[in-house]
N, C-alpha and C positions, 0 to 999 in steps of 0.2 A: 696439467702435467707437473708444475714444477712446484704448485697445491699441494700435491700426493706428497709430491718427498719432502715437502717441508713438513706436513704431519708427520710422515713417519720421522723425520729425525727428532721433532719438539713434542710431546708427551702433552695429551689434552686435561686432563684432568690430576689435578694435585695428588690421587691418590695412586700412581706410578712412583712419580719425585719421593713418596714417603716410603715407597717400596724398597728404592735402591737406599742402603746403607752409608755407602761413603763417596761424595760430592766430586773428589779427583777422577776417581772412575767414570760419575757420570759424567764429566767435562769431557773425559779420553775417550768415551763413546760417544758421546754427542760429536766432536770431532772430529773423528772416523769417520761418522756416518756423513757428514758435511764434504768430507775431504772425498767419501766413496762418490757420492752424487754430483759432486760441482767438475765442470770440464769446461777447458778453456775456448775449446772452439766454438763456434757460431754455429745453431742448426740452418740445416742446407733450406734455403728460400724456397718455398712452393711452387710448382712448376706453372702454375696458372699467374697469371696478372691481370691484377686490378686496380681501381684507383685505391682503393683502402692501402692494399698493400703497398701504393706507390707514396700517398700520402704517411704512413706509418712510419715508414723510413726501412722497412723490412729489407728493402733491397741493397739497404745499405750496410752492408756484410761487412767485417774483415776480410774476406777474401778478394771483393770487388775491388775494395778501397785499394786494397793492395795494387792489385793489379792495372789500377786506373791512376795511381800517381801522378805520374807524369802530365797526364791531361788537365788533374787539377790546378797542380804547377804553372801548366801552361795557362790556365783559364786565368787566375791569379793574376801570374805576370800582366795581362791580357788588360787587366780591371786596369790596374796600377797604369801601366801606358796610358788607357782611356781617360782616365779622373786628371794623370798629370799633365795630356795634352789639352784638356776639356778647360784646365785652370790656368794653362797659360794663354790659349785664345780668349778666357776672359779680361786676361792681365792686360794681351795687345789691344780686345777690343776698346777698354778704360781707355788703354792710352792715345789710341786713334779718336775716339771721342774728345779728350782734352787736348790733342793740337789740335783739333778741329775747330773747337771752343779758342782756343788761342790766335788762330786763323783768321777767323770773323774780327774776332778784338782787334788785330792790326789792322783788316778789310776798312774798318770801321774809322781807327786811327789816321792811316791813308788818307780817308774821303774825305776826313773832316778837316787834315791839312790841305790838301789840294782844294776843299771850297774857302778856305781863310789865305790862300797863299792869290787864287784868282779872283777873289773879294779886293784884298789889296794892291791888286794888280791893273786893277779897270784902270782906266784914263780918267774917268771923273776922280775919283779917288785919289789919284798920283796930283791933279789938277787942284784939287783942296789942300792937300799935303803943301803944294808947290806956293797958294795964296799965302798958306798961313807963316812960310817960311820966306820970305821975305828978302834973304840975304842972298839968295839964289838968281844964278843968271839965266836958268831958264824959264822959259814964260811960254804961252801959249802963242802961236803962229797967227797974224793978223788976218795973215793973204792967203786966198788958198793955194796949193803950191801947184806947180804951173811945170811942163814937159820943156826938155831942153834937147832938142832935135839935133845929130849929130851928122853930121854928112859923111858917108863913107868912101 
């Protein structure tokens, strides 16, 4: 359909073009005929649906558009919410991960003072310390120590 009127406004054969005399004119007709045919609204969508027509984008009218604003607005707003709350759960999840990681490291830290703290803490240990320090007035017990029964 919109085949037809483009022929009829554009002249097929150069031996038209040589017919018309003076070029302004043919512009001012050419023009006309452009301005008679071209209309700004959308033809009305076919009453049947199909996937063609849904895929084509046919149903996507000026008129619909119009009238579905709002919805898309809201779909929009919609995305935007999703992606910003979708990137801040990955933000907490990072950060729950690296105190996590950080957790362990002190777990680890802890363990390793509490077995160097009761390493140095044994009695044979304290008992070596005690030989090699010589100036020290405690010594190891001779006798074993013995109960002192208290009468009530």
């Amino acid at each position: 359909m919109a085949e037809d009127k483009i022929k009829d406004i554009i002249p097929e054969d150069s031996e038209e073009l040589n017919e018309q005399e003076d070029p302004e004119s043919k512009l001012k007709d050419t023009l006309q005929k452009i301005k008679d045919t071209a209309s700004e609204e959308d033809p009305h969508p076919s009453s049947q649906l199909n996937l063609r027509t849904i895929l084509g984008g046919d149903m996507l009218t000026t008129q619909v558009v119009r009238s579905q604003i709002w919805l898309f607005i809201l779909i929009v707003a919609f995305t935007i919410v999703y992606v910003a709350f979708r990137y801040q759960c990955q933000q907490d999840l990072l950060n729950i991960d690296r105190l996590e990681n950080q957790l362990k490291d002190a777990k680890f830290k802890a363990l390793s003072s509490s077995s160097t703290l009761t390493e140095k803490c044994r009695e044979s240990h304290v008992l070596d310390i005690l030989k090699q320090n010589k100036d020290s007035l405690l010594h190891q017990a001779d006798q074993p120590p013995y109960i002192i029964q208290v009468p009530e």
